[in-house]
C-alpha positions in Angstrom: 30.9 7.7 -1.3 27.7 9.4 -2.0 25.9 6.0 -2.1 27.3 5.0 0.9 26.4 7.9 2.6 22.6 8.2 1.4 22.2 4.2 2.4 23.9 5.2 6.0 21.6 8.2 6.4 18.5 5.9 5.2 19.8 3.4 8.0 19.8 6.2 10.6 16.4 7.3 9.7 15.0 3.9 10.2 16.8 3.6 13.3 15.4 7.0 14.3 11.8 6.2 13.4 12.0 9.1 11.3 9.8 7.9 8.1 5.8 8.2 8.1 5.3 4.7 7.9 6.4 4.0 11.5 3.4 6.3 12.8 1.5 3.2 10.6 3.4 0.0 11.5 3.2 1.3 15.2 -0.6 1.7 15.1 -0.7 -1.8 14.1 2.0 -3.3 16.2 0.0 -2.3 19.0 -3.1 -3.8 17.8 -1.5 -6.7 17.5 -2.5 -6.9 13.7 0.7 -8.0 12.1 2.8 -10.1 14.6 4.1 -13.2 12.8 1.9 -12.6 9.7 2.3 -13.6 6.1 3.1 -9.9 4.2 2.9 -9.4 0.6 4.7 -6.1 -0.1 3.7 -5.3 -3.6 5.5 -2.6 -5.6 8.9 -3.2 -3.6 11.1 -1.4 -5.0 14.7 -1.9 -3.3 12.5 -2.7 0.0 14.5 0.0 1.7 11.9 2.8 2.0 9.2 1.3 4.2 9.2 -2.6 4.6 12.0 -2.0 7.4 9.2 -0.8 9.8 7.1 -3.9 9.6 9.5 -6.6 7.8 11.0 -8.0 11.3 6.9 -8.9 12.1 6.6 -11.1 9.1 6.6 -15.1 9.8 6.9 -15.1 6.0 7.0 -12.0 3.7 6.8 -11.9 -0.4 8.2 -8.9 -2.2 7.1 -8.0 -5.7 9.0 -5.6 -8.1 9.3 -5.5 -11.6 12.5 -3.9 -12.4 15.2 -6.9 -12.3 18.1 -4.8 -11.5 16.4 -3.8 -8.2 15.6 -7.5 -7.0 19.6 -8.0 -5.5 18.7 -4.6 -3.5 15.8 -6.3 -2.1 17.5 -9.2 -1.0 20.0 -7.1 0.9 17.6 -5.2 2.5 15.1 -7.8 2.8 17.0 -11.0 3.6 14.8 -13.4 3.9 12.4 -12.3 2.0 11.1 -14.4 -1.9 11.3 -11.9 -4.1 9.6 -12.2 -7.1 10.4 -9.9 -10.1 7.3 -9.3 -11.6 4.3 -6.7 -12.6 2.2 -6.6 -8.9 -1.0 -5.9 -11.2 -0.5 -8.7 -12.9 1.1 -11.4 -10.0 -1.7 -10.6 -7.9 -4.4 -12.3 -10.3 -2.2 -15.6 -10.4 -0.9 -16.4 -7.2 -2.2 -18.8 -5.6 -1.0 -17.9 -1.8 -3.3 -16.2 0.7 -1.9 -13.3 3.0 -2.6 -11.5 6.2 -1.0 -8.5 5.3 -0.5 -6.7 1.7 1.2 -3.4 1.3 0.1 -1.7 -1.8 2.5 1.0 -2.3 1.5 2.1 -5.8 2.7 5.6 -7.6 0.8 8.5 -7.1 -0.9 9.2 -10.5 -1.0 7.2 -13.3 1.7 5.1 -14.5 2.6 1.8 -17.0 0.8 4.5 -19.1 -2.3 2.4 -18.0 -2.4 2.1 -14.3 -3.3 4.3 -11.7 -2.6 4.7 -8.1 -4.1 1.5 -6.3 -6.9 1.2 -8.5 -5.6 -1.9 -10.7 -4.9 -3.8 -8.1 -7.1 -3.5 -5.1 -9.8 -5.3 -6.5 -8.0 -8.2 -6.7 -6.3 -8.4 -3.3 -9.5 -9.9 -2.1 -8.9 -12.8 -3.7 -5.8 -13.3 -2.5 -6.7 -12.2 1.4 -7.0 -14.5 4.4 -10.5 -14.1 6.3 -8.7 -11.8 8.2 -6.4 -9.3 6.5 -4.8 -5.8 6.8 -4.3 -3.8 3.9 -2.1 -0.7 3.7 -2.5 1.6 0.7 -1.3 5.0 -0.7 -4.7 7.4 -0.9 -4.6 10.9 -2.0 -7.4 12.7 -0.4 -6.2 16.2 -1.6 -3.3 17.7 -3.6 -2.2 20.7 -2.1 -0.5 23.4 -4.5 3.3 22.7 -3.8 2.6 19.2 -4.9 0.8 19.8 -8.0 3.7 21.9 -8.7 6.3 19.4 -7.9 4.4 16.9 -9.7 2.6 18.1 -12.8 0.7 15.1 -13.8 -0.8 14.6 -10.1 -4.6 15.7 -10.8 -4.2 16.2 -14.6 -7.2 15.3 -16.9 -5.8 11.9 -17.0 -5.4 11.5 -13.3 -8.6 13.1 -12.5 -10.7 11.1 -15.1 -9.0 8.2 -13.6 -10.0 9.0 -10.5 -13.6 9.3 -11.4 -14.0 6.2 -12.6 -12.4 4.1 -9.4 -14.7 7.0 -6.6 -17.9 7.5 -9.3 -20.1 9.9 -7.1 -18.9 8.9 -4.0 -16.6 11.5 -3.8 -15.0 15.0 -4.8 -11.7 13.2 -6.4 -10.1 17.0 -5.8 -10.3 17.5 -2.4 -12.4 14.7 0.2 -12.1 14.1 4.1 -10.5 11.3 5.7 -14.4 10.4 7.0 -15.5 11.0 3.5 -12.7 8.2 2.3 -13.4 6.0 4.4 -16.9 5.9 4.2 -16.3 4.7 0.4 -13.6 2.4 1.5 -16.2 0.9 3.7 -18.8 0.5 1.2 -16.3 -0.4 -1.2 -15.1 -3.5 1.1 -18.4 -4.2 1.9 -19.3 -5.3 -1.8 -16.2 -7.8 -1.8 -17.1 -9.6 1.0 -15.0 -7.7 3.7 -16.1 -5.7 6.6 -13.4 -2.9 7.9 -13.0 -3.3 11.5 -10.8 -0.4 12.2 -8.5 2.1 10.1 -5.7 4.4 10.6 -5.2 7.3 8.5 -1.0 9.3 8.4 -0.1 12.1 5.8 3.0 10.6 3.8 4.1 13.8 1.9 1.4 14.2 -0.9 0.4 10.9 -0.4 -1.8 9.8 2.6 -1.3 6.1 4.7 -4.2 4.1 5.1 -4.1 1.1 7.3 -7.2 -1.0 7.4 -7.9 -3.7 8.9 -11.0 -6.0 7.6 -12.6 -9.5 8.4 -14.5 -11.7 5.9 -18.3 -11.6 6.0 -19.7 -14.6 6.7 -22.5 -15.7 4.5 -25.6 -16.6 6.3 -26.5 -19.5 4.3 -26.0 -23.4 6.1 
């Protein structure tokens, strides 16, 4: 009964538009950026949490997770979806398909006692992007007290050190703006061959949206 009622209530929500991520998929719906688009959702999960806002877009849409007993969920959820159980981080430097869209919806802090946030595997989504592509990621600008409470290894010495290491001295990895972020993003795209375009920033909870949407640079040479 309690199942029941949590998936009814999820239902509801969704039905409601009452989860962050519509605020995102609506931004790009009326961009146009995802309209019959391939989607790689990455880190799936059941696919219940946010792939119903954009999922119904999708000409084709790929769902990775690496827990097996969660794939059946996906397929309920996600219907026509090829799920793929699987470690994202490590999928995303074999596959050989190209995508439009990728959702990276990585943990907060570290994790896999090796990984961290989106760090892992952002660098190779460019491989796997078409010239043009959107990418949606989990950023964390800030921790605010009740989080760090809630969560006692967000912005530990692990996270933080972590943390250096993917922003260097681009920026204060306890507290940034959104203009300060993106400007990194920016660069950071840049130097693999993408230009952003235009972005879209929505607190989640702790965790922060961003949307961006980025076109292949061209190179100059005949």
């Amino acid at each position: 009964m309690i199942s029941f009622l949590r998936k009814y209530r999820r239902k509801l929500k969704h039905a409601l538009k009452g989860y962050p991520i519509y605020a995102v998929s609506d931004w790009l719906v009326k961009n146009n950026y995802i309209q019959n688009k391939t989607f790689l959702e990455a880190f799936a999960n059941t696919g219940e949490h946010q792939a119903p806002a954009y999922y119904k877009y999708a000409s084709y849409f790929e769902a990775w997770e690496i827990t097996p007993e969660l794939a059946a969920q996906i397929k309920e959820n996600l219907p026509n979806a090829v799920v793929k159980v699987t470690n994202s981080i490590e999928e995303i430097t074999k596959t050989t398909r190209k995508f439009d869209v990728i959702i990276l919806d990585a943990h907060m802090g570290v994790f896999g006692g090796i990984y961290c946030e989106h760090f892992d595997i952002l660098p190779n989504c460019f491989r796997i992007a078409n010239d043009e592509v959107v990418i949606v990621m989990n950023v964390m600008p800030y921790a605010e007290d009740k989080w760090k409470e809630r969560y006692p290894t967000v912005f530990d010495e692990k996270h933080l050190e972590r943390r250096k290491q993917f922003y260097g001295n681009a920026l204060n990895v306890v507290t940034c703006t959104y203009d300060e972020m993106i400007a990194f993003y920016k660069d950071y795209f840049r130097k693999n061959g993408y230009e952003i375009t235009d972005y879209f920033f929505h607190q989640r909870h702790l965790l922060h949206y961003l949307a961006v949407k980025a076109t292949k640079i061209k190179s100059n040479t005949a």
